[in-house]
C-alpha positions as CSV (number, residue, x, y, z in Angstrom):
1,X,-23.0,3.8,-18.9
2,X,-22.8,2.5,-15.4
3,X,-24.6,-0.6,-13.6
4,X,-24.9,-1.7,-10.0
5,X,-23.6,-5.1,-8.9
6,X,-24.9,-6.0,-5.4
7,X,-22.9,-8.9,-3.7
8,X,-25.0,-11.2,-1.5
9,X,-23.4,-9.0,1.7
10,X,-24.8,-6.7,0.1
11,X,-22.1,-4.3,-1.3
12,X,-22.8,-2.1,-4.6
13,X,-20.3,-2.2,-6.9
14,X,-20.6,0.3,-9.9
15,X,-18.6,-0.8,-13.0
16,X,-19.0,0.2,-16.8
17,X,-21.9,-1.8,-18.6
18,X,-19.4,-2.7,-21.3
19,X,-17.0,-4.8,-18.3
20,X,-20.6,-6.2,-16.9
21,X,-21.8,-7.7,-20.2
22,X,-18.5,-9.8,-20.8
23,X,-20.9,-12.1,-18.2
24,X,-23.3,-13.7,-20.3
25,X,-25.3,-14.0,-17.2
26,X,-25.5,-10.4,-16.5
27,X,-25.4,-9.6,-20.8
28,X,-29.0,-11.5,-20.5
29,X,-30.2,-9.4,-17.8
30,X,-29.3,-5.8,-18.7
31,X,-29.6,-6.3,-22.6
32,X,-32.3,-8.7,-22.9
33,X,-34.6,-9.8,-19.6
34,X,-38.0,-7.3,-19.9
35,X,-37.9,-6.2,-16.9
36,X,-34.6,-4.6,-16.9
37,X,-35.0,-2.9,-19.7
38,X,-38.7,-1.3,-19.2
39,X,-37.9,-0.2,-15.7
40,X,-34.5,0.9,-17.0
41,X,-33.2,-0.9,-13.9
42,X,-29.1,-1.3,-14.2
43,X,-28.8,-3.0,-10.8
44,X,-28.6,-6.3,-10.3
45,X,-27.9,-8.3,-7.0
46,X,-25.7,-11.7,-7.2
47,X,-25.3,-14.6,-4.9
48,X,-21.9,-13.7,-4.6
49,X,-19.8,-12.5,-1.7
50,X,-18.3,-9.5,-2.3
51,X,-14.6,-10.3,-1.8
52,X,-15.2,-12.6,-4.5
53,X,-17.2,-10.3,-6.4
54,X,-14.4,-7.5,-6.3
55,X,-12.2,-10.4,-7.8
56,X,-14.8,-11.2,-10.8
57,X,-14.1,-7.5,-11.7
58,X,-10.7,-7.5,-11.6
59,X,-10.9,-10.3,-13.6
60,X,-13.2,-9.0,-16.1
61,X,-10.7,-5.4,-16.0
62,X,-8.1,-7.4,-16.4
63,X,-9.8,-9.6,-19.4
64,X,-10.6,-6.9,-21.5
65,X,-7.3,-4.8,-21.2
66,X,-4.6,-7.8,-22.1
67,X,-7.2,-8.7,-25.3
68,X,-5.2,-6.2,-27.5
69,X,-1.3,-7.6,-26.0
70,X,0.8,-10.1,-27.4
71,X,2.3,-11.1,-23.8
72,X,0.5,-10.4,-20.8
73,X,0.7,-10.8,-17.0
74,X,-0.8,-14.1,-14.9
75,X,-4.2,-13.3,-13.4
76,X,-3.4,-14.8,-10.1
77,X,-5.9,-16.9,-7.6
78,X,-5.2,-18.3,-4.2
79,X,-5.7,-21.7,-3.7
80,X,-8.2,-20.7,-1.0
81,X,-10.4,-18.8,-3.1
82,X,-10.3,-21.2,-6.3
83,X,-13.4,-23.2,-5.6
84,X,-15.4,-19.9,-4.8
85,X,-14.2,-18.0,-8.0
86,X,-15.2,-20.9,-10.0
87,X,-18.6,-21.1,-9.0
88,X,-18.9,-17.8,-9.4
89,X,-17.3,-17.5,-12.9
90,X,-19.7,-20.8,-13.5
91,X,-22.7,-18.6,-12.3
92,X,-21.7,-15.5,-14.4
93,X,-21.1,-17.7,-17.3
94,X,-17.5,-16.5,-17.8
């Protein structure tokens, strides 16, 4: 199944539910939050810019396919988009 992330510049970005619920932020609104799940809503729109937002998915990608590898590669962040990544990973509850 497929959800709908919507950046705050208001870009969709479909991923797989099971990459979007590794978020405990977005796990709590399409698995538990009523509304969601009566209006079978799987859209959800984030304070997050989008550039930032593409990263949180690679991120999330990149998290679940180097869970089964005994050596993996770096997931690498520019110093310039540190501080922004972490609020947003602090938002998404990462």
């Amino acid at each position: 199944m497929k959800v709908k992330l919507i950046s705050s510049d208001g870009i969709y970005f479909e991923i797989d539910k099971h990459l979007a619920i590794q978020s405990k932020t977005l796990n709590l609104f399409f698995n538990t939050h009523p509304a969601f799940i009566e209006q079978g809503n799987q859209s959800v729109m984030l304070p997050i810019k989008s550039k930032y937002l593409r990263r949180v998915i690679e991120y999330l990608e990149y998290k679940i396919t180097s869970q089964d590898k005994k050596s993996f590669e770096e997931f690498k962040v520019s110093d310039e988009e540190t501080v922004d990544l972490l609020d947003a990973a602090a938002y998404l509850r990462l």
